[in-house]
Phi, psi and omega in degrees: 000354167313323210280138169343285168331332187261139157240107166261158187267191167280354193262337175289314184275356175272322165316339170277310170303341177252052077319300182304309181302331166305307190258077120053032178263060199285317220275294171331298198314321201270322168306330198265338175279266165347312162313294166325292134338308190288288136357341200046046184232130220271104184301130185262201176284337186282349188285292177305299115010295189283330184293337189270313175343303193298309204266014153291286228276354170258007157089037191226080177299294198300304188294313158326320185279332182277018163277335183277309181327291157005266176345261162344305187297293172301007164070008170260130228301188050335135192251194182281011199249338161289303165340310152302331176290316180280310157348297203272313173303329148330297216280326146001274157305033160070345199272069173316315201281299170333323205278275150002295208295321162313311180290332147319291166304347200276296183282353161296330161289319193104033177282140155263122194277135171249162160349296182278007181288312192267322155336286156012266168296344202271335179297307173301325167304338209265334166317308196230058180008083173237063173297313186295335173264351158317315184315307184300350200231049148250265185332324180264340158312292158340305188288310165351262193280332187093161205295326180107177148310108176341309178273304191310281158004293170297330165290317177312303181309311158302305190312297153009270196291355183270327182287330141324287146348281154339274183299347174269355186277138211292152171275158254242295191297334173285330199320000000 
């Protein structure tokens, strides 16, 4: 992006943060921020939202919060998508209650949880083998949210609760 000819935007550089975050590269991602920055080019929320993604997926839960800290500091609202990112980083670290805790603070801002908001949650629960409470966040979507597309809803659902089920059911060897 050294070259004359390139101008990059904020939409080039969340594509480089959504690389580094595809390879678990949190450190890359924040090199690339700091570029960007550097650059004048003014970070948004899917920017932030990739940046925590990355530090789910490098196992750096505490740093995924100090990016929502960041945020917060910078006058910049979190959407839901920073929210879902930081989910699924709970669920990563195994951390269910953290996750809850988030989803909480989420609607306390006043983010209204979508599908993927409860997708999220219900992975994490099936993470750290909570099927009955997938259920349960499955069922207050549902009150929420409304049943969805038939199929689509019903695949979900299962799929969900079947992948829940799995993990908690005893192994061959344990037997």
């Amino acid at each position: 992006m050294k070259d004359a000819s390139v101008v990059a935007n904020s939409d080039t550089y969340d594509a480089l943060i959504n690389a580094c975050a595809e390879g678990s590269e949190a450190d890359r991602a924040f090199d690339v921020l700091r570029q960007m920055e550097a650059e004048g080019v003014k970070p948004s929320t899917t920017t932030y939202a990739l940046l925590i993604s990355a530090c789910g997926r490098a196992q750096q839960l505490e740093r995924a919060f100090s990016v929502m800290s960041d945020m917060e500091r910078l006058g910049v609202g979190p959407d839901a998508v920073c929210y879902i990112s930081l989910i699924y980083a709970c669920g990563r670290a195994q951390q269910i209650g953290t996750a809850l805790q988030v989803f909480d603070q989420m609607k306390r801002s006043g983010v209204t949880p979508t599908r993927a908001t409860y997708t999220a949650l219900m992975s994490t629960c099936s993470q750290c083998g909570e099927p009955d409470r997938a259920a349960s966040l499955h069922e207050e979507m549902v009150r929420h949210l409304g049943p969805g597309p038939p199929l689509v809803a019903k695949t979900e659902a299962a799929t969900r609760l079947a992948s829940a089920a799995a993990a908690r059911a005893p192994t061959a060897a344990a037997g």
